[in-house]
N, C-alpha and C positions, 0 to 999 in steps of 0.2 A: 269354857275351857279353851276354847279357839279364840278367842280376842286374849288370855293370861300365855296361853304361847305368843303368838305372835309378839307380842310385849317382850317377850323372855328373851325373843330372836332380837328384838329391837335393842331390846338391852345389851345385850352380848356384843353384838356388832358395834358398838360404842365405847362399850368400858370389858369386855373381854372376860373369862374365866381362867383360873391357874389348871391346870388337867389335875392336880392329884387330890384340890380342894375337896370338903365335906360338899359344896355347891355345886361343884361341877357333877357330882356322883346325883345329889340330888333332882340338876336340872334332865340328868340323861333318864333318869326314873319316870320323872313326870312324864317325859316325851316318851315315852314306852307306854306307858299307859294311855298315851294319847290314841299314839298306833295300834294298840285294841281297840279302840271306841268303835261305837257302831255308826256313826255320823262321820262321811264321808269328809267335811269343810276341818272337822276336829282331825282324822287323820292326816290331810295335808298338811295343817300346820305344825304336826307332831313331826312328819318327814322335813320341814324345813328350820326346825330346832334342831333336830338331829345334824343334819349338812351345816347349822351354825356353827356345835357346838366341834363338829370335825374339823373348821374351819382353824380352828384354833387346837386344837390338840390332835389332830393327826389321828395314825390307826392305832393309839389307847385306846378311841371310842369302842372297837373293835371288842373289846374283852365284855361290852356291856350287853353286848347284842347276839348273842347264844342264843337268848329264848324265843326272838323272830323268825318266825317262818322263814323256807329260803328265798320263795318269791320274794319277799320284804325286803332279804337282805341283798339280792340283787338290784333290785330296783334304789337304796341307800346308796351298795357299793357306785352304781352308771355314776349315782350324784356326784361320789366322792372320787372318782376317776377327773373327774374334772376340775378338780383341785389339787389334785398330786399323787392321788391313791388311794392309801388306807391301807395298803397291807399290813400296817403294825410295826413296820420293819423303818428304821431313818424317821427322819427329824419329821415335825409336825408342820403341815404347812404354815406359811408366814401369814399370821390376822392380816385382815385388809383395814385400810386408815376408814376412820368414819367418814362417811362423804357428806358435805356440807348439801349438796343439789340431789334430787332426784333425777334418775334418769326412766325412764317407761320407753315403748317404742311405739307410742304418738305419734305421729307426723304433726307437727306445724303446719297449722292454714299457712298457706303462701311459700310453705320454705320445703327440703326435701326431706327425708325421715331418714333419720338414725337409726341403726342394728344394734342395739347391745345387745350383748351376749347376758341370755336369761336362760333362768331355773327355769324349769317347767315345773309347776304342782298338779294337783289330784282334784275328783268328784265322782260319781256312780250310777249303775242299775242290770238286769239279768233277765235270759228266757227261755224257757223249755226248747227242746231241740225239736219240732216233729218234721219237715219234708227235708233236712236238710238242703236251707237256699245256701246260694254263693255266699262266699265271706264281705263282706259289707253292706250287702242286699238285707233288705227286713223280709223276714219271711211272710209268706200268703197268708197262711196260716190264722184263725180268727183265734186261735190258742193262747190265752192270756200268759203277759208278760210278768216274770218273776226280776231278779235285781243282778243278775252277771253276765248278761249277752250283746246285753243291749246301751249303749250309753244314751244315759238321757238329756243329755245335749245337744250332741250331733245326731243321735240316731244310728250310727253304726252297730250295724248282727258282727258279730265273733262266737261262734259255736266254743272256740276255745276260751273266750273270756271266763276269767274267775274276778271273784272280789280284789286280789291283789294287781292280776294284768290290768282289770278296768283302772282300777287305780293310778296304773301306770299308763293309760293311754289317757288318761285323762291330767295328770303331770307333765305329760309329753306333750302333745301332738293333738288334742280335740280340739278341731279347729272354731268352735264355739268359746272359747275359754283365753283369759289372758293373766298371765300371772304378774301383777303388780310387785318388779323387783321392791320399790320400798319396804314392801310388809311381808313378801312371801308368800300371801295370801291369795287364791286365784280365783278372781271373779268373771262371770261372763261379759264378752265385749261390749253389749250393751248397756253394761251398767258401770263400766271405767269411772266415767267423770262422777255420777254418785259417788263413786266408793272414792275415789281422791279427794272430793267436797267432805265427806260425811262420814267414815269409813275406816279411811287409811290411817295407821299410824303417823302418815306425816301428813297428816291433811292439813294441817296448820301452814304448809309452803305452798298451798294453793288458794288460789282462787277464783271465784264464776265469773266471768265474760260477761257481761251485761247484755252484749249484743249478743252473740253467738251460742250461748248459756254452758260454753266448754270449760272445764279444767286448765287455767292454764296456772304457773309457778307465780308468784305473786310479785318476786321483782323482777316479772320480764311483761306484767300487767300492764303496765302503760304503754311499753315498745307496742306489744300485741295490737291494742287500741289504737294507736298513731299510726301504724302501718297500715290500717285499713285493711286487712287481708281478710279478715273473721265477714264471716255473714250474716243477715239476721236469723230466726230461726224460730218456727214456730212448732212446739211439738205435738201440738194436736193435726197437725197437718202431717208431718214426716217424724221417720227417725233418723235421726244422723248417725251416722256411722261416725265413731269415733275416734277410726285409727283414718280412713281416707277422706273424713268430711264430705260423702255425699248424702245428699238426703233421697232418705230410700221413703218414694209413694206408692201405694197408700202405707199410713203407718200400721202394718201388720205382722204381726208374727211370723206369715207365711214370706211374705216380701223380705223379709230381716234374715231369712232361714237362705232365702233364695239369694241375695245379698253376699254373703258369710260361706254358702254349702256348694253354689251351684253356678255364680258369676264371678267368686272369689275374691274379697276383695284384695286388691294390689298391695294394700300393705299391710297385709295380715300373716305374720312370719309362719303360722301353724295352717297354710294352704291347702288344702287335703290335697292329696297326690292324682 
């Protein structure tokens, strides 16, 4: 289900839907039902077919979407704010042109890193409430963890988190997480250059580094190489961070956490505060 949306999104973004078609009504159905599913990776992609298909037909979408919760429909409407609205009311925002290049917010070995302006997407988890800790604090507590408290990425307690807010701090702001504009699709930092190699809908505009074993776009492959900037890289020794290119030692989970949670890295737009 989550690789045929994204596809759906990839499609749209290319060749477009008319708002009144039998298709368009179709694709907003599929992606509703996406947004039920019980698999966190399936609902994001469900919210990012949904923000495709606004992209182009404006707040019609709006008439589709009664049967979503209102956390849900809040969490759409933020998306759709940042395209023009959605109120229903005036023209539908203007499709955007299909982009020849991918853009990510990578840093280039050697060079300074670019801000695009990204979506933020989704992922999950929850936990019984007992000493009531501080809000971001995990609690003491040896009281086993249920699936809306707790994100299981970063590790953040929210007493308030439900399945929808997780949703949405994991769209937003889990600073473990990067949403891949090409696909929509939000994979954790550590697995970027996988998921562009192997993954991504546009993974065919990339290619592996020989040297440095990073993602980089396939006609800027030779620059990359002749500049000499990339490093070697051994992964059984480190992990490379793949937004600042340090190699983080020893290659641990806890050093990666520490990296990402608690040294921050510098060019990771979702910084915890």
């Amino acid at each position: 289900l989550q690789g045929k949306m994204n596809l759906l999104a990839e499609l749209i973004r290319h060749f477009g839907i008319e708002s009144k078609s039998p298709t368009s009504q179709a694709i907003i159905d599929y992606a509703l039902a996406g947004v039920k599913n019980n698999t966190a990776e399936v609902r994001n992609a469900a919210y990012s077919l949904l923000v495709e298909v606004y992209k182009l037909i404006g707040g019609k979408i709006n008439g589709y979407l009664e049967e979503l919760r209102p956390a849900q429909k809040d969490m759409l409407q933020a998306e759709f704010d940042k395209f023009g609205g959605g109120s229903g009311s005036g023209p539908a925002p203007e499709a955007e042109k299909p982009k020849v290049s991918v853009t990510t917010n990578i840093a280039p070995q050697g060079g300074s890193k670019t801000k695009p302006t990204i979506l933020k997407n989704v992922g999950a988890l929850e936990k019984e409430d007992p000493a009531e800790p501080e809000e971001g604090e995990l609690p003491s507590s040896p009281a086993p963890l249920e699936k809306s408290q707790v994100c299981d990425y970063c590790g953040k307690y929210d007493q308030t988190f439900t399945q929808d807010s997780l949703d949405m701090h994991c769209f937003r702001e889990c600073p473990m997480l990067f949403l891949c504009q090409a696909c929509g699709n939000v994979v954790e930092i550590m697995s970027i250059n996988s998921h562009l190699l192997k993954e991504c809908t546009s993974k065919d505009a990339y290619s592996e580094c020989q040297i440095c074993h990073e993602a980089i776009l396939s006609d800027e492959l030779d620059q990359h190489v002749e500049e000499g900037a990339c490093k070697p890289f051994d992964p059984a020794e480190a992990i490379r961070c793949p937004l600042c290119h340090m190699d983080i030692k020893p290659a641990t989970m806890d050093m990666w956490r520490d990296h990402i949670l608690v040294k921050q890295c510098p060019n990771n737009e979702r910084r915890p505060l």
